[in-house]
N, C-alpha and C positions, 0 to 999 in steps of 0.2 A: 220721415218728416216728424218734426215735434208737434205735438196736441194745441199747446197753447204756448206763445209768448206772454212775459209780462214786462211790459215795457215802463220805465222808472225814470221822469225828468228829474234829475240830480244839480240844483243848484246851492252851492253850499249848507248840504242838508247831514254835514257829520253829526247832528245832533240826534238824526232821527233814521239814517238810513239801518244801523244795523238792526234795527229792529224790524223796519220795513221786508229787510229781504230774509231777515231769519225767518217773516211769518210765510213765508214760501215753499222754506224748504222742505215738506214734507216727505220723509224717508221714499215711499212707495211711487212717487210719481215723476221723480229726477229723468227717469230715461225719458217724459213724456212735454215735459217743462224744459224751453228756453226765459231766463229772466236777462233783460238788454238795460245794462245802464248808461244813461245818456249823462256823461258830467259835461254839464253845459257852464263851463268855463267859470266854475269854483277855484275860491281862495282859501278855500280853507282844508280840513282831509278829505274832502270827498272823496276825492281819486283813490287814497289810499288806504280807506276800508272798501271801496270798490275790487280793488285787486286784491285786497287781500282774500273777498270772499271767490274771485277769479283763480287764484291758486288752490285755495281749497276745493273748491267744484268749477272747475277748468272747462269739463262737459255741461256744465246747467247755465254759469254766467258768463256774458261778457259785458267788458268798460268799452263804451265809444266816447272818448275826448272831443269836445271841440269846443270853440271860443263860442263867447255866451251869445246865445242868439235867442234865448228867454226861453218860456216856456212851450209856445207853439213852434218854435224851433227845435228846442227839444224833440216834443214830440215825433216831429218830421221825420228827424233823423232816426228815432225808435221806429217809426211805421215801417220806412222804408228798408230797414235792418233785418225785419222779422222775419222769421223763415219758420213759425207756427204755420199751424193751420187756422187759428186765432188768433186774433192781438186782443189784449185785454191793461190800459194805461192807468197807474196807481203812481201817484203822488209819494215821493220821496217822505213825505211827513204824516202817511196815511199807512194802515197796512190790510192784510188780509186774512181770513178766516181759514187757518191749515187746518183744523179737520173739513174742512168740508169743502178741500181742495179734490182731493180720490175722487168723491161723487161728481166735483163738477167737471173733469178731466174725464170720465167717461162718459157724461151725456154729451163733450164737446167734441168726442170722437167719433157717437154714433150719428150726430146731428149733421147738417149742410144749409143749414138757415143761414141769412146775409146777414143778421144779426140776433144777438142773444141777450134777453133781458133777466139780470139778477137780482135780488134784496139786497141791500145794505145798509149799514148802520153810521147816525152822526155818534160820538164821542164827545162828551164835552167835559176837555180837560180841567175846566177849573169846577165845576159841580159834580163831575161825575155821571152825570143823568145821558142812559143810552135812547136813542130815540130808532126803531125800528120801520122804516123806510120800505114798504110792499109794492109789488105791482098784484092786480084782484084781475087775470084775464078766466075768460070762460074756462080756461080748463091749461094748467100746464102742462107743458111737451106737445103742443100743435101747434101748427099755423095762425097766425094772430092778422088778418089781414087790414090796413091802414084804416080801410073804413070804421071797426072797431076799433080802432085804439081814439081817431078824432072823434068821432060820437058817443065813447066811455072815457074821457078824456081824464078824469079824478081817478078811476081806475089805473091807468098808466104811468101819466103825467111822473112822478117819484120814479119810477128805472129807465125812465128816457134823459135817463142825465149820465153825464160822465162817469159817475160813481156806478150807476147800475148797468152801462151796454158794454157786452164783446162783439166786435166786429170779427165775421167772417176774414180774412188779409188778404186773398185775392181779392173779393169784391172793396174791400177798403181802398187800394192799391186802386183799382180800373175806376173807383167813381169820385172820391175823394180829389178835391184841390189841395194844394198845402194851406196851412195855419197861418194866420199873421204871426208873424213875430215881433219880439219886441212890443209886446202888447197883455197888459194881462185879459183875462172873462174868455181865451181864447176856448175853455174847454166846452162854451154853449154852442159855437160854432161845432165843435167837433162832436155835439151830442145830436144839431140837425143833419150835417152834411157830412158824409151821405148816406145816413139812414133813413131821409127822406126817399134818396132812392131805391129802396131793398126791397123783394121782390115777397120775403120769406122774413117774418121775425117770427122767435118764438119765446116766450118764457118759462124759464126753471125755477123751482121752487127753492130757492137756495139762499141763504146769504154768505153775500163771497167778498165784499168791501168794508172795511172799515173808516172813516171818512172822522177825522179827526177837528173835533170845531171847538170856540170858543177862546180863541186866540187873538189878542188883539192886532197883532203882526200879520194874520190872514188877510190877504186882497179880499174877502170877503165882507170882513168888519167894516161895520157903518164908518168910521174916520179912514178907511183906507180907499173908502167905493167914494167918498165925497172928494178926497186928494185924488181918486180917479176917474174921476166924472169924466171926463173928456176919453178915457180909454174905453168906459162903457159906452160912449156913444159910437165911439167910432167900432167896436163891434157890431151894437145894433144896426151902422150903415152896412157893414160887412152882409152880416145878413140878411137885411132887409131886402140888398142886391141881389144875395144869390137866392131869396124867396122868389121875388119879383121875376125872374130867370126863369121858372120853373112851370112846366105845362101844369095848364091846369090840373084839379085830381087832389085825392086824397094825400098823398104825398106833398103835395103843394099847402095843402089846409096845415098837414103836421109840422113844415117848414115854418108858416105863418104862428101857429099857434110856439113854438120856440122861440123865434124871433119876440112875439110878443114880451114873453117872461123877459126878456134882455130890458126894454123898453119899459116892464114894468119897473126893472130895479134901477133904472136911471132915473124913472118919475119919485120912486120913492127918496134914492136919496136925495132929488132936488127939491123935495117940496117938506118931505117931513124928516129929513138928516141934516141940511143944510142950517146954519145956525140964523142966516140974512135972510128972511123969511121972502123979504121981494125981491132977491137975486136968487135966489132958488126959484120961483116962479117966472122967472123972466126964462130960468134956462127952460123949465119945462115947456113955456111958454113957444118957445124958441125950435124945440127940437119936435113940439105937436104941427107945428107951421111945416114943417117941412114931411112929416107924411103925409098929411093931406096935401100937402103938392105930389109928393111923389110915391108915395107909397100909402092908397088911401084905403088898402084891404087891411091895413095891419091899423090903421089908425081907426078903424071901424070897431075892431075890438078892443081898444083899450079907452074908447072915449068916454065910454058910462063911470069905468076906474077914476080915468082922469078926472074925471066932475070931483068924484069923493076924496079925491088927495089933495085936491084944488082947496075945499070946502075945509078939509082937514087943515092946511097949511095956514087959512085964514081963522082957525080956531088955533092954533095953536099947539095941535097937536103933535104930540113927534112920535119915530117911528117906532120906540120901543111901548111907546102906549098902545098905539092901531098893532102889535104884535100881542100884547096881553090882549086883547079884544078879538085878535083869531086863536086865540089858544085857548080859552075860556070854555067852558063846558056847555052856554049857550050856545054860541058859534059853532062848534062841530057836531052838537046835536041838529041844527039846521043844515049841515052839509049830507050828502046821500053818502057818499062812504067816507070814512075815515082817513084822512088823508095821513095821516101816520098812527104808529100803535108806541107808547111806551112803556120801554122795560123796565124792572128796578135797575137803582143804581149799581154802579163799576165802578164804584174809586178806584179800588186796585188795576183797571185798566190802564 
Protein backbone atom coordinates (compact mmCIF):
# COMPACT_ATOMS: atom_id res chain seq x y z
CA UNK A 1 0.00 0.00 0.00
CA UNK A 2 1.14 3.62 -0.90
CA UNK A 3 1.68 6.12 2.24
CA UNK A 4 -0.08 8.84 0.86
CA UNK A 5 -2.24 9.80 -2.17
CA UNK A 6 -2.47 13.21 -3.40
CA UNK A 7 -5.40 13.81 -5.11
CA UNK A 8 -5.46 16.95 -7.78
CA UNK A 9 -9.04 18.45 -9.20
CA UNK A 10 -7.93 19.40 -12.73
CA UNK A 11 -10.15 21.71 -14.48
CA UNK A 12 -8.69 23.26 -17.27
CA UNK A 13 -5.64 23.99 -15.16
CA UNK A 14 -2.78 23.63 -18.10
CA UNK A 15 -1.51 26.80 -16.95
CA UNK A 16 -0.65 25.57 -13.43
CA UNK A 17 -0.64 21.84 -13.36
CA UNK A 18 2.79 21.17 -14.27
CA UNK A 19 4.03 22.91 -11.65
CA UNK A 20 1.65 21.56 -9.35
CA UNK A 21 2.64 17.88 -9.77
CA UNK A 22 6.36 18.59 -10.41
CA UNK A 23 6.32 19.94 -6.58
CA UNK A 24 5.46 16.22 -5.70
CA UNK A 25 7.86 14.41 -7.19
CA UNK A 26 10.43 14.02 -4.78
CA UNK A 27 13.11 11.46 -5.89
CA UNK A 28 13.09 9.56 -2.41
CA UNK A 29 9.42 8.91 -1.78
CA UNK A 30 7.79 7.73 -5.42
CA UNK A 31 7.60 4.09 -4.27
CA UNK A 32 5.46 5.64 -1.16
CA UNK A 33 3.48 8.43 -3.15
CA UNK A 34 0.31 7.78 -5.33
CA UNK A 35 -0.70 11.44 -7.14
CA UNK A 36 -4.62 10.86 -8.87
CA UNK A 37 -5.43 13.40 -11.29
CA UNK A 38 -9.14 14.02 -11.70
CA UNK A 39 -9.46 15.97 -15.34
CA UNK A 40 -12.98 16.99 -14.66
CA UNK A 41 -13.93 17.51 -18.17
CA UNK A 42 -11.27 20.28 -19.55
CA UNK A 43 -10.94 22.02 -22.82
CA UNK A 44 -8.02 22.78 -22.89
CA UNK A 45 -4.46 20.42 -22.33
CA UNK A 46 -5.10 19.28 -19.13
CA UNK A 47 -5.50 15.80 -20.09
CA UNK A 48 -2.39 16.01 -21.92
CA UNK A 49 0.28 17.16 -19.52
CA UNK A 50 -1.61 14.68 -17.36
CA UNK A 51 -0.40 11.77 -19.26
CA UNK A 52 2.41 12.99 -20.20
CA UNK A 53 3.56 13.00 -16.52
CA UNK A 54 1.58 9.30 -16.45
CA UNK A 55 4.12 7.95 -19.07
CA UNK A 56 6.89 9.38 -17.33
CA UNK A 57 6.15 7.93 -13.76
CA UNK A 58 3.53 5.26 -14.90
CA UNK A 59 3.96 3.89 -11.14
CA UNK A 60 3.38 7.32 -8.98
CA UNK A 61 0.41 8.97 -11.42
CA UNK A 62 -2.62 8.27 -12.81
CA UNK A 63 -5.36 10.49 -15.09
CA UNK A 64 -9.10 9.81 -14.35
CA UNK A 65 -11.29 11.53 -17.24
CA UNK A 66 -14.57 12.38 -16.61
CA UNK A 67 -17.26 15.01 -17.72
CA UNK A 68 -17.17 18.13 -15.55
CA UNK A 69 -18.90 17.56 -12.50
CA UNK A 70 -17.04 20.73 -10.77
CA UNK A 71 -15.01 20.60 -8.05
CA UNK A 72 -16.67 18.51 -5.38
CA UNK A 73 -17.24 16.11 -8.02
CA UNK A 74 -13.76 16.04 -8.73
CA UNK A 75 -12.89 15.48 -5.60
CA UNK A 76 -15.35 12.31 -5.11
CA UNK A 77 -13.95 10.65 -7.73
CA UNK A 78 -10.17 11.30 -6.32
CA UNK A 79 -11.36 10.04 -2.63
CA UNK A 80 -12.94 7.23 -3.97
CA UNK A 81 -9.75 6.16 -6.39
CA UNK A 82 -7.28 6.48 -3.56
CA UNK A 83 -5.56 3.38 -2.51
CA UNK A 84 -3.00 5.53 0.01
CA UNK A 85 -3.17 4.99 3.42
CA UNK A 86 -3.95 8.90 3.26
CA UNK A 87 -5.50 11.20 0.90
CA UNK A 88 -4.36 14.50 1.15
CA UNK A 89 -6.47 17.02 -1.94
CA UNK A 90 -4.17 20.11 -3.62
CA UNK A 91 -5.78 22.33 -5.99
CA UNK A 92 -4.49 22.13 -9.53
CA UNK A 93 -3.29 25.93 -9.21
CA UNK A 94 -1.68 25.37 -5.69
CA UNK A 95 1.34 23.34 -4.93
CA UNK A 96 3.36 21.55 -2.42
CA UNK A 97 6.44 21.72 -0.26
CA UNK A 98 9.05 18.74 -1.80
CA UNK A 99 11.57 19.04 0.71
CA UNK A 100 9.63 18.43 3.33
CA UNK A 101 7.64 15.77 1.67
CA UNK A 102 10.40 12.64 3.03
CA UNK A 103 9.43 14.00 6.75
CA UNK A 104 5.89 14.02 6.19
CA UNK A 105 5.64 10.58 4.43
CA UNK A 106 7.22 9.07 7.46
CA UNK A 107 5.27 10.49 10.32
CA UNK A 108 2.17 9.41 7.91
CA UNK A 109 3.53 5.88 7.95
CA UNK A 110 4.11 5.75 11.60
CA UNK A 111 0.82 7.42 12.48
CA UNK A 112 -3.03 5.88 12.41
CA UNK A 113 -4.87 9.29 13.49
CA UNK A 114 -8.35 9.73 11.47
CA UNK A 115 -6.89 13.02 10.67
CA UNK A 116 -3.63 14.92 10.24
CA UNK A 117 -3.15 18.51 10.75
CA UNK A 118 -0.30 20.55 8.71
CA UNK A 119 1.11 24.36 8.20
CA UNK A 120 0.74 25.93 5.06
CA UNK A 121 1.28 28.94 3.37
CA UNK A 122 -0.99 31.70 1.29
CA UNK A 123 1.19 33.04 -1.82
CA UNK A 124 0.12 35.99 -3.13
CA UNK A 125 0.93 36.25 -6.61
CA UNK A 126 0.55 39.72 -7.32
CA UNK A 127 2.62 41.15 -4.15
CA UNK A 128 4.68 38.44 -3.48
CA UNK A 129 4.01 38.48 0.44
CA UNK A 130 3.99 34.68 1.99
CA UNK A 131 1.67 34.61 4.91
CA UNK A 132 2.51 31.49 7.26
CA UNK A 133 -0.60 29.71 8.41
CA UNK A 134 0.18 27.53 12.05
CA UNK A 135 -1.78 25.31 14.13
CA UNK A 136 -0.20 26.18 18.30
CA UNK A 137 -1.55 22.43 19.71
CA UNK A 138 -0.03 21.44 23.19
CA UNK A 139 2.52 19.49 21.75
CA UNK A 140 2.98 17.92 18.11
CA UNK A 141 2.76 14.10 17.29
CA UNK A 142 -0.23 13.44 20.07
CA UNK A 143 -3.60 13.16 20.19
CA UNK A 144 -5.33 16.40 20.04
CA UNK A 145 -8.86 15.49 21.41
CA UNK A 146 -12.01 17.76 20.13
CA UNK A 147 -12.48 19.28 23.43
CA UNK A 148 -9.14 21.08 22.87
CA UNK A 149 -9.20 22.03 19.55
CA UNK A 150 -13.24 23.97 20.40
CA UNK A 151 -12.05 25.54 23.62
CA UNK A 152 -8.44 26.68 21.81
CA UNK A 153 -10.20 27.44 18.86
CA UNK A 154 -7.42 30.49 17.39
CA UNK A 155 -4.99 27.76 18.08
CA UNK A 156 -6.45 25.47 15.53
CA UNK A 157 -8.91 27.20 13.54
CA UNK A 158 -5.95 27.87 10.41
CA UNK A 159 -5.26 23.74 9.68
CA UNK A 160 -8.78 22.79 9.95
CA UNK A 161 -9.17 24.02 6.58
CA UNK A 162 -8.58 22.32 3.39
CA UNK A 163 -5.27 23.41 2.88
CA UNK A 164 -4.05 22.08 6.22
CA UNK A 165 -5.93 18.30 6.86
CA UNK A 166 -4.99 14.76 5.66
CA UNK A 167 -7.53 12.40 6.11
CA UNK A 168 -6.92 8.90 7.21
CA UNK A 169 -8.94 6.99 3.52
CA UNK A 170 -10.37 4.40 5.33
CA UNK A 171 -12.05 6.52 7.76
CA UNK A 172 -12.62 9.11 4.97
CA UNK A 173 -14.29 6.55 2.85
CA UNK A 174 -16.67 5.00 6.13
CA UNK A 175 -17.88 8.51 7.36
CA UNK A 176 -17.73 11.00 4.53
CA UNK A 177 -21.06 11.78 2.30
CA UNK A 178 -20.11 13.02 -1.12
CA UNK A 179 -19.59 16.80 -2.00
CA UNK A 180 -22.16 18.86 -3.73
CA UNK A 181 -21.19 19.30 -7.01
CA UNK A 182 -21.62 21.62 -9.33
CA UNK A 183 -21.15 24.05 -6.69
CA UNK A 184 -18.14 26.02 -5.75
CA UNK A 185 -16.94 26.87 -1.17
CA UNK A 186 -17.57 22.89 -1.45
CA UNK A 187 -13.91 22.48 0.08
CA UNK A 188 -15.56 23.91 3.92
CA UNK A 189 -17.86 21.09 3.71
CA UNK A 190 -15.01 18.90 3.05
CA UNK A 191 -12.82 20.60 6.01
CA UNK A 192 -16.00 19.73 8.57
CA UNK A 193 -17.33 16.42 7.33
CA UNK A 194 -15.92 14.14 8.49
CA UNK A 195 -13.55 15.37 10.57
CA UNK A 196 -16.17 16.29 12.94
CA UNK A 197 -16.33 12.65 13.29
CA UNK A 198 -12.58 11.43 13.98
CA UNK A 199 -11.82 9.74 16.87
CA UNK A 200 -7.85 10.71 16.73
CA UNK A 201 -6.33 13.99 15.21
CA UNK A 202 -3.03 14.94 15.53
CA UNK A 203 -0.80 17.60 14.36
CA UNK A 204 2.71 17.77 12.69
CA UNK A 205 4.98 20.34 12.74
CA UNK A 206 5.34 20.62 9.09
CA UNK A 207 4.42 22.78 6.30
CA UNK A 208 3.19 20.74 3.37
CA UNK A 209 0.56 23.28 1.24
CA UNK A 210 1.18 25.91 -0.66
CA UNK A 211 -2.20 27.84 -1.31
CA UNK A 212 -1.84 30.19 -4.00
CA UNK A 213 -3.93 33.76 -3.45
CA UNK A 214 -4.58 36.97 -4.82
CA UNK A 215 -6.15 36.26 -8.04
CA UNK A 216 -8.99 37.94 -9.09
CA UNK A 217 -10.30 34.80 -11.12
CA UNK A 218 -10.37 32.75 -7.57
CA UNK A 219 -13.90 31.83 -6.33
CA UNK A 220 -12.48 33.21 -3.40
CA UNK A 221 -12.22 37.03 -4.58
CA UNK A 222 -14.71 39.45 -3.22
CA UNK A 223 -16.36 39.96 -7.03
CA UNK A 224 -16.54 36.19 -7.46
CA UNK A 225 -18.12 35.36 -3.67
CA UNK A 226 -20.78 38.39 -4.53
CA UNK A 227 -21.55 36.65 -8.34
CA UNK A 228 -21.73 33.67 -5.86
CA UNK A 229 -23.78 34.53 -3.16
CA UNK A 230 -26.28 32.19 -3.81
CA UNK A 231 -23.64 29.13 -3.94
CA UNK A 232 -22.28 30.28 -0.54
CA UNK A 233 -25.47 30.02 0.96
CA UNK A 234 -26.53 27.05 -0.23
CA UNK A 235 -23.35 25.46 1.18
CA UNK A 236 -23.93 26.96 4.48
CA UNK A 237 -27.65 25.11 4.12
CA UNK A 238 -25.49 22.00 3.24
CA UNK A 239 -23.94 22.30 6.52
CA UNK A 240 -25.81 23.66 8.59
CA UNK A 241 -28.00 20.25 7.98
CA UNK A 242 -25.47 18.02 8.44
CA UNK A 243 -24.39 20.19 11.91
CA UNK A 244 -27.98 20.05 13.02
CA UNK A 245 -27.68 16.01 12.29
CA UNK A 246 -25.02 15.51 14.63
CA UNK A 247 -25.17 14.14 18.38
CA UNK A 248 -24.54 16.49 20.54
CA UNK A 249 -20.56 16.64 21.83
CA UNK A 250 -17.70 18.29 20.96
CA UNK A 251 -17.60 17.15 17.42
CA UNK A 252 -21.04 18.76 17.05
CA UNK A 253 -19.54 22.36 18.61
CA UNK A 254 -16.44 21.90 15.72
CA UNK A 255 -19.15 21.08 13.00
CA UNK A 256 -21.01 24.30 14.31
CA UNK A 257 -18.05 26.45 14.64
CA UNK A 258 -17.09 25.55 10.46
CA UNK A 259 -20.46 26.01 9.47
CA UNK A 260 -20.31 29.35 11.11
CA UNK A 261 -17.08 30.62 9.21
CA UNK A 262 -19.34 29.75 5.82
CA UNK A 263 -22.07 32.18 7.19
CA UNK A 264 -19.62 34.58 8.19
CA UNK A 265 -18.28 34.93 4.47
CA UNK A 266 -21.92 35.21 3.20
CA UNK A 267 -22.63 37.94 5.81
CA UNK A 268 -19.60 39.62 4.79
CA UNK A 269 -19.92 39.70 1.16
CA UNK A 270 -23.70 40.90 1.60
CA UNK A 271 -23.27 43.65 3.74
CA UNK A 272 -19.77 45.05 3.10
CA UNK A 273 -18.93 43.47 -0.74
CA UNK A 274 -22.08 44.13 -2.09
CA UNK A 275 -22.17 47.57 -3.90
CA UNK A 276 -26.50 48.03 -3.11
CA UNK A 277 -25.98 48.75 0.42
CA UNK A 278 -30.05 47.74 1.18
CA UNK A 279 -29.95 44.65 -0.96
CA UNK A 280 -27.19 43.39 0.62
CA UNK A 281 -28.97 43.74 3.85
CA UNK A 282 -32.03 42.45 2.77
CA UNK A 283 -30.04 39.21 1.75
CA UNK A 284 -28.38 39.17 5.12
CA UNK A 285 -31.31 40.04 6.46
CA UNK A 286 -32.97 37.13 4.83
CA UNK A 287 -30.53 34.32 5.35
CA UNK A 288 -30.42 35.49 9.52
CA UNK A 289 -34.35 34.80 9.48
CA UNK A 290 -33.92 31.58 8.53
CA UNK A 291 -31.42 30.21 11.26
CA UNK A 292 -33.19 31.42 13.90
CA UNK A 293 -36.06 29.32 12.42
CA UNK A 294 -34.10 26.60 11.82
CA UNK A 295 -30.76 26.42 12.92
CA UNK A 296 -30.76 28.64 16.08
CA UNK A 297 -27.23 27.05 17.57
CA UNK A 298 -25.27 28.50 14.70
CA UNK A 299 -27.21 31.70 14.68
CA UNK A 300 -26.16 32.20 18.37
CA UNK A 301 -22.88 32.55 17.31
CA UNK A 302 -22.74 34.86 14.70
CA UNK A 303 -25.29 37.41 16.09
CA UNK A 304 -22.93 39.74 17.99
CA UNK A 305 -20.78 39.56 14.35
CA UNK A 306 -23.94 40.22 12.61
CA UNK A 307 -24.81 43.47 14.77
CA UNK A 308 -21.10 44.89 13.71
CA UNK A 309 -21.45 44.09 9.84
CA UNK A 310 -24.94 45.46 10.14
CA UNK A 311 -23.54 48.63 11.88
CA UNK A 312 -20.63 48.52 9.22
CA UNK A 313 -22.95 48.35 6.16
CA UNK A 314 -24.81 51.35 7.50
CA UNK A 315 -21.41 53.35 7.83
CA UNK A 316 -20.41 52.65 4.85
CA UNK A 317 -17.79 50.61 5.34
CA UNK A 318 -16.49 47.95 2.81
CA UNK A 319 -14.84 44.96 3.30
CA UNK A 320 -11.27 45.71 2.30
CA UNK A 321 -11.30 48.57 5.14
CA UNK A 322 -12.78 46.10 8.16
CA UNK A 323 -9.77 43.80 6.60
CA UNK A 324 -6.96 46.72 7.24
CA UNK A 325 -8.68 47.01 10.69
CA UNK A 326 -8.00 43.06 11.49
CA UNK A 327 -4.51 43.18 10.15
CA UNK A 328 -3.49 46.26 11.90
CA UNK A 329 -0.99 45.81 14.68
CA UNK A 330 -3.70 47.02 17.24
CA UNK A 331 -5.97 44.18 16.47
CA UNK A 332 -3.55 41.34 16.82
CA UNK A 333 -2.11 42.64 19.61
CA UNK A 334 -5.58 42.28 21.39
CA UNK A 335 -6.05 38.71 19.98
CA UNK A 336 -4.41 35.88 22.46
CA UNK A 337 -2.43 34.12 19.63
CA UNK A 338 -1.43 35.14 16.45
CA UNK A 339 -3.53 34.09 14.10
CA UNK A 340 -0.91 34.01 11.40
CA UNK A 341 3.02 34.78 11.19
CA UNK A 342 4.38 36.52 8.09
CA UNK A 343 7.38 35.89 6.18
CA UNK A 344 9.44 38.02 4.05
CA UNK A 345 8.55 38.22 0.62
CA UNK A 346 8.84 35.50 -2.57
CA UNK A 347 8.44 37.26 -5.74
CA UNK A 348 10.47 34.68 -7.24
CA UNK A 349 7.83 32.20 -6.05
Amino acid sequence: MKTLSFIIPAYNSQSFLERCVSSMLAPEILDCLEIIIVNDGSTDATAQIAESFCRRWPNVVRLISQENRGHGGAVNTGCAAASGKYLKVIDADDWVEKQNLPAFLSLLDSCDSDVILTHYRTVDMGTGEVKDLRTFPRAFGIHCPFREIVENWSSFEWGLTFHGITYRTDFYRANAAPLPEHVYYEDHAFAAFPCCRAKSLMCFDLFVYDYRVGDVNQSVSDANQLRRIGQLEAIFRHMASACQALPAGDGKRYAALKTEGVLMSYLSTALLVNPDRKDGRRQAQSVMALCRRDYPEIECLVRGKYAVFSLLNRLGIRKKDWNRILNSGIYQRLRKKQPFQISKNHAER
